[in-house]
C-alpha positions as CSV (number, residue, x, y, z in Angstrom):
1,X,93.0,68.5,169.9
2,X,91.6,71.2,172.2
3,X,90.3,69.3,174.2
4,X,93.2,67.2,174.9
5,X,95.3,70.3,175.3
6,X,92.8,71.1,178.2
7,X,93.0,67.3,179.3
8,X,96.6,67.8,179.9
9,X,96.5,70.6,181.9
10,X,93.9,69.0,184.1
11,X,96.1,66.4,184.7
12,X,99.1,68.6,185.6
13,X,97.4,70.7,187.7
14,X,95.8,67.8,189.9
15,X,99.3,66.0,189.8
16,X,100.7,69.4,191.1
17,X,98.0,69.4,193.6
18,X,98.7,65.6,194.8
19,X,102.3,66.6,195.2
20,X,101.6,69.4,197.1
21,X,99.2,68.3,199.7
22,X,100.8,64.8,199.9
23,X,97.4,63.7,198.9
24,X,98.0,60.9,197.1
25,X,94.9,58.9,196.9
26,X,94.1,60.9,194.3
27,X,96.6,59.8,191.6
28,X,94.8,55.8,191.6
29,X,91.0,57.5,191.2
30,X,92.5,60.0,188.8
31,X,94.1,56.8,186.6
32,X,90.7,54.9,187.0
33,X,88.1,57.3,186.3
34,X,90.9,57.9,183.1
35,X,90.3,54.3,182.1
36,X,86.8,54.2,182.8
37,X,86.4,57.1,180.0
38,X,88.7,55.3,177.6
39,X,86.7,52.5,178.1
40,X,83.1,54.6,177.5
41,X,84.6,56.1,174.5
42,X,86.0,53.0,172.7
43,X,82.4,51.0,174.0
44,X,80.2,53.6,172.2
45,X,82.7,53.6,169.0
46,X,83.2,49.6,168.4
47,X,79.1,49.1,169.2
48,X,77.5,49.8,165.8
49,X,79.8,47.0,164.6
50,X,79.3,44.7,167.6
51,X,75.2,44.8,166.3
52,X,75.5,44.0,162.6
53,X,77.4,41.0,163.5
54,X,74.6,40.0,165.4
């Protein structure tokens, strides 16, 4: 939960940034290196059930 808390406030700050500088090729990298970590996460959680199938 802490870390999400921190997660958040990442995200403001670089969305405050974005808006600021009108530097707006950051939200789309922001989004995919986002989904790239979700992706990770949920890879390294589902493979120990992937294997005994196999």
């Amino acid at each position: 939960m802490h870390r999400l808390r921190h997660l958040g406030r990442l995200l403001a700050e670089v969305g405050r940034y974005a808006l600021r500088h009108r530097a707006w090729w950051l939200v789309p990298l922001v989004a995919v290196m986002l989904l790239l970590g979700l992706l990770i996460a949920t890879g390294q959680v589902a493979a120990p059930f992937i294997y005994t199938l196999f």
